[in-house]
C-alpha positions as CSV (number, residue, x, y, z in Angstrom):
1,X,115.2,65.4,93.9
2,X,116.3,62.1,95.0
3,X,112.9,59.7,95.5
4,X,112.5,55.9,95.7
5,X,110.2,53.7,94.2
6,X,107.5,53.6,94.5
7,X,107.0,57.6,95.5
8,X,109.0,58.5,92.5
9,X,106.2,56.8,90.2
10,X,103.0,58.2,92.5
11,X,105.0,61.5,91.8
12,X,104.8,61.1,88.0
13,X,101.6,60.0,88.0
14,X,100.0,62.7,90.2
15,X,98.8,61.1,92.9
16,X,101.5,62.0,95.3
17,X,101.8,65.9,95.4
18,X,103.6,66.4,98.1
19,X,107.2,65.0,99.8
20,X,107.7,65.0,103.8
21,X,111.0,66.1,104.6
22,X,113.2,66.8,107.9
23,X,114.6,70.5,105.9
24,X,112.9,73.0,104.8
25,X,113.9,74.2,100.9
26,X,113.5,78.0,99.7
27,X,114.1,76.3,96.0
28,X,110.8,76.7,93.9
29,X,110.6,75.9,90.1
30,X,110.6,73.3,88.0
31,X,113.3,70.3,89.2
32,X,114.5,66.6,88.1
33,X,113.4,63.8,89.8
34,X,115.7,61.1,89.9
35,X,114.4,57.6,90.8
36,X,116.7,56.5,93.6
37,X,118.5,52.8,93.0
38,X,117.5,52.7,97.1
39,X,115.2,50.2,97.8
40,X,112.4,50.1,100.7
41,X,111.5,46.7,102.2
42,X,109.0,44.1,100.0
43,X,106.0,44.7,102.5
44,X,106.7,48.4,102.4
45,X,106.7,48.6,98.8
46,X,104.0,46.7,98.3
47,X,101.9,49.1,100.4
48,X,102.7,51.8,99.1
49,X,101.9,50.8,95.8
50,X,98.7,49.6,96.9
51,X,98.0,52.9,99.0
52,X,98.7,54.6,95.5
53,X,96.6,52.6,93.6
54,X,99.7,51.9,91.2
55,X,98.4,48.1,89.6
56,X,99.1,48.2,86.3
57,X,103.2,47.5,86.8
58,X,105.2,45.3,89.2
59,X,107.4,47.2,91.4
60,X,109.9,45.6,90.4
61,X,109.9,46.7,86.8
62,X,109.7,50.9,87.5
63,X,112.8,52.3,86.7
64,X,115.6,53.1,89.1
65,X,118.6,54.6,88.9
66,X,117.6,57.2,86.6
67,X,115.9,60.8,86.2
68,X,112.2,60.1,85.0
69,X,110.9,63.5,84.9
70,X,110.1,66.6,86.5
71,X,107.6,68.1,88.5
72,X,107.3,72.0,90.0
73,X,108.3,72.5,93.3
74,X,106.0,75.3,95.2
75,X,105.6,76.1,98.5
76,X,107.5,74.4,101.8
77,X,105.8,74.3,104.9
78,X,106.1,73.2,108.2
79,X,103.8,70.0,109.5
80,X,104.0,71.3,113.0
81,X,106.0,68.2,113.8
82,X,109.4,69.6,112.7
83,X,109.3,68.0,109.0
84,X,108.4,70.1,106.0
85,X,105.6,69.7,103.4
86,X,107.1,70.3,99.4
87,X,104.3,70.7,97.3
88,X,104.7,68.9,93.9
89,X,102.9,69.8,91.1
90,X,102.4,69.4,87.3
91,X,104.6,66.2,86.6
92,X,106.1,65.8,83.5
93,X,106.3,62.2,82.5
94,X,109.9,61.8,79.9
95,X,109.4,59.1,77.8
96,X,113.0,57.8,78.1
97,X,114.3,57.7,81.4
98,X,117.7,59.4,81.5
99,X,120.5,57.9,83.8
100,X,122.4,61.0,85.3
101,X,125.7,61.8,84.3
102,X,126.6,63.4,88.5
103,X,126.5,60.7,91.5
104,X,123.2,61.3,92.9
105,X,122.8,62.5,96.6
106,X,119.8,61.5,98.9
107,X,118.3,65.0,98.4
108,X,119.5,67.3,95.5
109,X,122.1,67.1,92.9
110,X,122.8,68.2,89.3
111,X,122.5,65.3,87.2
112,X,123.5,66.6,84.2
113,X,126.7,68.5,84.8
């Protein structure tokens, strides 16, 4: 799963357990998640990381560009305002980041192919 930073990181640490998107999946299990090269605005960044309590790295240095871990994707449901709820769970931290060997795609790919 294709995330950017800061979500990636929130991910890996366990405060973000869930990711909003506009499909729903039927894919459960564990998956990669690959932190995008994307970038979101400075402001936006820096309130996220501040909404995730992330202080003890710059933004700037998290890794990008490569698969950081993996996490167990559950159950998908609907908000009620046509985007879906993926419930993330049990993040598994790799202590070398990997970069993917596949050109990543915005939402799933196979990165080691």
């Amino acid at each position: 799963l294709s995330i950017r930073q800061p979500h990636a990181e929130a991910i890996m640490r366990g405060t973000k357990d869930y990711e909003i998107r506009s499909r729903r999946t039927k894919k459960t299990g564990t998956i990669y998640i690959y932190a995008s090269l994307g970038r979101d605005s400075i402001s936006d960044e820096a309130e996220s990381m501040e909404e995730y309590g992330i202080d003890d790295i710059a933004c700037e240095s998290l890794p990008r560009g490569v698969v950081i871990g993996t996490v167990e994707l559950g159950d998908c449901s609907e908000s009620g305002f046509g985007d879906y709820y993926w419930k993330l769970s049990n993040p598994v931290l790799w202590d070398y980041p990997i970069p993917p060997q596949g050109k990543p795609q915005p939402t799933w790919f196979y990165p080691f192919r």
